[in-house]
N, C-alpha and C positions, 0 to 999 in steps of 0.2 A: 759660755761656749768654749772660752779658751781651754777649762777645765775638761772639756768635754774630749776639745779638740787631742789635748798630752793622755789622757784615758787611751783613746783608738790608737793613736801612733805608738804608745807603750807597749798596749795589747800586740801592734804586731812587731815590735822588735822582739819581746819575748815569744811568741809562737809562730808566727810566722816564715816555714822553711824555707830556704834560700834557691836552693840549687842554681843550675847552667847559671838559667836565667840573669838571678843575681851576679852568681860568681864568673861568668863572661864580661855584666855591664861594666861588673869590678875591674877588670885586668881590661878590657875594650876600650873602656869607658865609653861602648855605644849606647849601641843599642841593649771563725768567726764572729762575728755579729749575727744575732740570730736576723733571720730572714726579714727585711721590712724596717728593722730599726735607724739606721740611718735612713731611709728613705722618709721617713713619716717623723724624722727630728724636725727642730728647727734651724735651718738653712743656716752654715757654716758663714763666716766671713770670708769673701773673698779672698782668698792669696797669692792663687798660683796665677800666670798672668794668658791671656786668651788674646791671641795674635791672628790675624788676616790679614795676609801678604798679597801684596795689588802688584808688584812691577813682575810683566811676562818674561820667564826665561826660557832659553830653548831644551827643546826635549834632550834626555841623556841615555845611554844604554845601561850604565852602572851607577853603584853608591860613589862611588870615589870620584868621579866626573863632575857629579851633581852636589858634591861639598867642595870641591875645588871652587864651582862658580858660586857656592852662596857664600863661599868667604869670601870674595868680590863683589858679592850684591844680597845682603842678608835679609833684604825684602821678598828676595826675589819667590815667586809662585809659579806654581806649574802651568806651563803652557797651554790655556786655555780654560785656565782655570777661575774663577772669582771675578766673572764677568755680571756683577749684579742687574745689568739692564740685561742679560738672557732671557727669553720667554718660553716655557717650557712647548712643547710643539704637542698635537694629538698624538703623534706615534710616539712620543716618549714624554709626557706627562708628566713626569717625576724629576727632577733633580739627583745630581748624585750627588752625594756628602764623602768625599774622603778622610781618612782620619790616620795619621802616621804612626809610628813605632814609638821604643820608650829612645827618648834622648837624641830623637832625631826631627824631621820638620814634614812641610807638607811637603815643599819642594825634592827635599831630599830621598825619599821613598815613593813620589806622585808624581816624579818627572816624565816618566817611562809611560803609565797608563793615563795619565790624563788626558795629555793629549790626543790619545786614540779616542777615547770617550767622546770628546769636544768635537775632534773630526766625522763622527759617528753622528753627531745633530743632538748628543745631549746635554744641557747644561749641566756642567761639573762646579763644586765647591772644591776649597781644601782648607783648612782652619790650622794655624799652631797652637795646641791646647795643651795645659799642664806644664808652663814655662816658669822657670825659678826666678821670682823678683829679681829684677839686675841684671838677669845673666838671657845670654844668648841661644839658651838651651832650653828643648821640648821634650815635654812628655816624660818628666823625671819628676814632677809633685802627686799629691796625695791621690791614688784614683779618682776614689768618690767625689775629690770635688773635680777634676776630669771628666767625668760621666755626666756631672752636672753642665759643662760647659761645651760638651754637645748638643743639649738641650738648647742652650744659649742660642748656639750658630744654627740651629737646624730652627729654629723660630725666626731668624733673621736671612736664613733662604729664602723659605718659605712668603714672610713676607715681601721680601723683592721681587721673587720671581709671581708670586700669586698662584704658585702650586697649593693642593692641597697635603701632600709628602711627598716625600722625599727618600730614595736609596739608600743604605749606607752602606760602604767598604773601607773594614779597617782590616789594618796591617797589626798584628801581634796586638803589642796594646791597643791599639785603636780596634781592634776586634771586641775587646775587650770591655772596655765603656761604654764604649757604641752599644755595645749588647746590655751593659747594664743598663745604660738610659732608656733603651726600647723596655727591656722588664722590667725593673723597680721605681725608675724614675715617672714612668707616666708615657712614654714615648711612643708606646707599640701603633696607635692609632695615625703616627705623622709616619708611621713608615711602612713602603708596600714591602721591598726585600731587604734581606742583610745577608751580605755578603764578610766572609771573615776568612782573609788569608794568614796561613800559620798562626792561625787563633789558639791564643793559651787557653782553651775553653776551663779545661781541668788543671791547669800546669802542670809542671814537671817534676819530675825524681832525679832528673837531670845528670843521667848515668852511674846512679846511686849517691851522689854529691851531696842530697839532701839529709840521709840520715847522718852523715859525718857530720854536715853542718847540725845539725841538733843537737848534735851529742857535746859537741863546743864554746861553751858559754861566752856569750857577747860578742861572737862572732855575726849575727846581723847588724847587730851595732856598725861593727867594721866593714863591714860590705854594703851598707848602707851609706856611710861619709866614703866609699874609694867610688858608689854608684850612685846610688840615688834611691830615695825613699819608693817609687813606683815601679824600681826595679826589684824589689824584696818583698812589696806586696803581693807580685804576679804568682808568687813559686806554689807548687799543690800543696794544700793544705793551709793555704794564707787565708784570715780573714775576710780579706774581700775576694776569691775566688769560692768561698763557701756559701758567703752571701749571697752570691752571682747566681750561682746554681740552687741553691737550697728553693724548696718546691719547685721546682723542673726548670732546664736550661732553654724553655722557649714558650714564648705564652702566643695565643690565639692571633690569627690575623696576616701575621708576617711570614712570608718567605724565607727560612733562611739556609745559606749555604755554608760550606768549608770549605774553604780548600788548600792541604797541605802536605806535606812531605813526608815520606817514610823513613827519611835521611835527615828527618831535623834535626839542627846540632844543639836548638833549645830545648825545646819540648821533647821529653821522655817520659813515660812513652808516649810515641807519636800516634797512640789511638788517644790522648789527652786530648786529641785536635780536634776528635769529634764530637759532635752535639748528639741527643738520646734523644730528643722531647719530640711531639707529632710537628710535622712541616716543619724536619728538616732533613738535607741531603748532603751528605761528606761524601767529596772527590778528594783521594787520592792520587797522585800527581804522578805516579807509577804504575799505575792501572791503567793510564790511559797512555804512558808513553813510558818503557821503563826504562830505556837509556838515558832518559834526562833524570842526572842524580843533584838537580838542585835541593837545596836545602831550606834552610830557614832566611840567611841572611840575602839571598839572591833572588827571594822569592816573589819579587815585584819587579824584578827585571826581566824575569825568564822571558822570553816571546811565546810560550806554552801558555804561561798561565797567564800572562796579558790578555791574550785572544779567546781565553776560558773564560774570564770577565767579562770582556767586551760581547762574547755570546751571550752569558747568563743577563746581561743590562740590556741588548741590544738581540733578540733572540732572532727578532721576524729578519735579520744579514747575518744568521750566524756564517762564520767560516771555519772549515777545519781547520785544526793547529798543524803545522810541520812539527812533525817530531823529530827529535835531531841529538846526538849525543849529548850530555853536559858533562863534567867531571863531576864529581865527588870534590864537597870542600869550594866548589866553584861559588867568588862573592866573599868571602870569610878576610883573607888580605885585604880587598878594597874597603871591607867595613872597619877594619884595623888603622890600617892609612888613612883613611878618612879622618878620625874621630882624633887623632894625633896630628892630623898636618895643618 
């Protein structure tokens, strides 16, 4: 399997285009396989490491707030988050599964909506998945086994709470696996809805970035040791985003949404965002409000898109959103400062 394992990771330094994606994690330092093959191998060896953070912090408005306090409390989990004696109610039935970005945490992108959720009467999870042995960092190892370790935690909901599924809502990566553990992994049956904000469904060309990056030889190589291996898998045209979609980007049963921005500074183009397959619905975040020029990296902060979730999990109290200016670029500093303080 080791042989197996330098096979895939080869495969996608050589093919695997880079763009934003990559070449942002690079300079930030934030944030195929024919259809079915890895899915029906034989189960990798564990690597990457799968974390569930118990001590409550309090809710924050931004990225940079909410890395300030986990570098004082690296446990720490979103408020309201990862209460295993929760019991799912009749009116909300389901558990919600949150799932972070590449190289960031639950707490640090789930600070802002957890909470709301939790206040709302529904039991919220938040897991750290895809964490590099040793190190203090999520969501920067091999997808696949990623994908697989939502499986993990959403069987370990499940059985605490005595739901029979569970929601999911990931953020950019966490969109990401979350979606592949629902289609290839076996998942689709433990989950009513999926929700994917700034979902790389298709990734990006990442404002043409990508063809330069091809034309460059050993250039993932080098964007892979300045970012991280789950940052060069994500880009259009990578391996496991070809996997992901290859026979349709959504199978029977599930719910699922988008929702994302016309000014994302990752995903290009930002119809990348949306999903094709039957039962599913892309919100454009513009459409509904077009002075908020949030982007990718603010896009769990917004109070727009908070309360767009909190309807879609939470329909029978929806509330309308206040639409309210946002800048362009708004989020992109604090994700900068963050990831360096």
């Amino acid at each position: 399997m080791g042989q197996q394992r330098n096979r895939t990771r080869g495969l996608i330094r050589r093919v695997a285009p880079v763009g934003v994606m990559a070449l942002a994690a690079a300079v930030i330092g934030s944030a195929a396989t024919p259809t079915g093959t890895y899915a029906q191998a034989e189960p990798l060896a564990a690597v990457a490491v799968l974390n569930v953070p118990t001590q409550q912090g309090p809710p924050q408005t931004e990225h940079l707030a909410a890395a300030r306090y986990l570098k004082e409390h690296p446990d720490a989990a979103p408020q309201g988050a990862n209460d295993f004696g929760c019991k799912p109610t009749a009116q909300h039935p389901r558990p919600v599964v949150l799932a972070h970005g590449t190289d960031s945490s639950a707490y640090s992108d789930w600070s802002g909506i957890a909470p709301l959720l939790s206040q709302a009467g529904i039991c919220v999870f938040a897991l750290n998945y895809g964490g590099k042995p040793g190190k203090d960092s999520y969501g920067t190892e091999d997808v696949w086994e990623s994908s697989a370790q939502i499986g993990t935690f959403v069987d370990q909901v499940l059985a605490a709470t005595g739901a029979t599924q569970v929601d999911l809502v990931g953020f950019s990566q966490g969109a990401s696996v979350t979606r592949y553990w629902i289609n290839k992994l076996g998942g689709a049956p433990k989950v009513g809805q999926w929700i994917g904000l700034a979902s790389p469904s298709y990734g990006g060309v990442m404002y043409g970035l990508v063809p330069i990056a091809d034309a460059v030889p050993g250039i993932y190589t080098l964007v892979e040791m300045g970012s991280s291996l789950a940052a060069v898998q994500q880009a259009a045209g990578a391996p496991f985003i070809r996997d992901l979609n290859a026979g349709g980007d959504t199978v029977p049963g599930v719910k699922y949404t988008t929702v994302g921005s016309r000014v994302d500074e990752m995903i290009q183009p930002n119809t990348n965002i949306a999903l094709h397959g039957a039962g599913a619905t892309n919100i454009v975040l513009q459409d509904l409000c077009s002075d908020d020029l949030t982007g990718h990296f603010h896009l769990v902060y917004d109070p727009y898109v908070q309360r767009l979730v909190v309807n879609l999990l939470d329909p029978e109290h929806a509330v309308t959103p206040a639409c309210v200016p946002v800048a362009l670029g708004t989020g992109i500093s604090d994700v900068i400062l963050a990831a360096h303080s």
